[in-house]
C-alpha positions as CSV (number, residue, x, y, z in Angstrom):
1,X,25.2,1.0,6.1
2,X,21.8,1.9,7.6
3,X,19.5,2.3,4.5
4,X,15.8,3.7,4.4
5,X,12.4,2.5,2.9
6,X,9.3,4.6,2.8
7,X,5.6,3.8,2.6
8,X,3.5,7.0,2.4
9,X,-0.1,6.9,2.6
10,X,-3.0,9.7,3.7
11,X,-5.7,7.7,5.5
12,X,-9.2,9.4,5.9
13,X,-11.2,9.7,9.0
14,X,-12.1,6.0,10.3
15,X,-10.9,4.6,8.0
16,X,-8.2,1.8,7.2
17,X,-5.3,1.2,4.8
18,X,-2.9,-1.6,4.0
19,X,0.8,-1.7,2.7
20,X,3.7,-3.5,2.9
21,X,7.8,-3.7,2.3
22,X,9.3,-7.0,0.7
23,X,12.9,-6.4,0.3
24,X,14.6,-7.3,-3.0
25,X,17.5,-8.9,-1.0
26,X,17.6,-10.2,2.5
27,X,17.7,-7.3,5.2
28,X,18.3,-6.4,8.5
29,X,15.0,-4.5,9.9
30,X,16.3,-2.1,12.7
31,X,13.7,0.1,13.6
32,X,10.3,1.3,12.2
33,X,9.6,4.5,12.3
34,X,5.9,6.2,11.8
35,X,5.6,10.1,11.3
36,X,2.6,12.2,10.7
37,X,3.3,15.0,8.4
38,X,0.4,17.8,9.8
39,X,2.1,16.8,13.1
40,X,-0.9,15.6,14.2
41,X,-0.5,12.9,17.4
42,X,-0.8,9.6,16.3
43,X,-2.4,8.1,20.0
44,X,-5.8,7.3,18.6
45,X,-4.4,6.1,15.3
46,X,-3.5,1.9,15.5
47,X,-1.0,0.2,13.0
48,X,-0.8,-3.7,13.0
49,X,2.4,-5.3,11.6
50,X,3.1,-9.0,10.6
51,X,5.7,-10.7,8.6
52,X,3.3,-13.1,6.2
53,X,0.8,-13.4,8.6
54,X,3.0,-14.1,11.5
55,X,2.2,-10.8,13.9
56,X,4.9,-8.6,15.3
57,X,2.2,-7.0,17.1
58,X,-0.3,-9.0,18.9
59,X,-3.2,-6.9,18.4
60,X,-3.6,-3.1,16.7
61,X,-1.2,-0.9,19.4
62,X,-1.3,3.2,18.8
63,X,1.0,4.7,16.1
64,X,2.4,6.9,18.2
65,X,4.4,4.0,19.4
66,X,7.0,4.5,17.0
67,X,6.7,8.4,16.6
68,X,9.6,9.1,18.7
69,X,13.2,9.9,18.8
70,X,15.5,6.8,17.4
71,X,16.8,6.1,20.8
72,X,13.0,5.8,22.2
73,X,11.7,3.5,19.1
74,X,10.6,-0.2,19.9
75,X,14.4,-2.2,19.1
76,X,12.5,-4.5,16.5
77,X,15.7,-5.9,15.2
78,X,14.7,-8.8,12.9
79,X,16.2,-10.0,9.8
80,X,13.7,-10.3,6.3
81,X,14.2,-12.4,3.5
82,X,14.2,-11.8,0.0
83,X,10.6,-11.0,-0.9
84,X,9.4,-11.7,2.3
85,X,6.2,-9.4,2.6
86,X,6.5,-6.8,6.2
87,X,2.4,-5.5,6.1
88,X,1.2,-2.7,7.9
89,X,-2.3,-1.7,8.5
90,X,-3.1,1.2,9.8
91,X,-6.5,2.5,10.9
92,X,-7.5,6.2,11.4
93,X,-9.6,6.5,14.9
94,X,-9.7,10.1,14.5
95,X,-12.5,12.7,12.8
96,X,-10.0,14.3,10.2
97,X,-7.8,12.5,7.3
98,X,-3.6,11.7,8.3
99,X,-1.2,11.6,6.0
100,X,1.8,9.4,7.5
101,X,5.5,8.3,6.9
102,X,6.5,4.6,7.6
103,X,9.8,4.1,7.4
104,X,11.7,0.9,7.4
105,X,15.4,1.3,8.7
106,X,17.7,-1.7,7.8
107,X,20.9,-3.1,6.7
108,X,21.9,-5.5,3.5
């Protein structure tokens, strides 16, 4: 069964914050999903994501990446171990403050 784990966080204006998800058992990462809750576009707003310091993303690519429909969202499909820390950082390029969504989809 496809389960859900949210990291919410309002980022000012050029500014950065840091998060992360370690799972409590091993999981099944399906997609990640990020969603601005002004709807404001996320194009000018960069997330970098690593698994203990091993990137998923090779440098900081826009948000917006993964504000789309399911069936448009990056197939990330990769399993995470038991405590094993998924970090995001994000950093707001724009002039105002974003308050966003990440959301982890996965399996047990």
């Amino acid at each position: 069964m496809l389960k859900f784990y949210v990291l919410s966080k309002t980022i000012s204006a050029g500014s950065q914050e840091s998060d992360f998800f370690a799972p409590e058992t091993p999981v099944h990462v399906k997609r990640i999903i990020i969603n601005e809750r002004g709807g404001t576009s996320l194009e000018n707003v960069f997330v970098d994501i690593d698994i203990q310091g091993s990137k998923i993303t090779k440098q900081p690519v826009p948000a917006s990446m993964f504000q789309k429909p399911w069936n448009e969202l990056p197939p990330l499909e990769f399993d995470l171990g038991k405590g094993v820390k998924l970090n995001f950082t994000v950093k707001n390029n724009l002039t105002s403050d974003v308050s966003i969504d990440i959301i982890i989809a996965y399996e047990e």
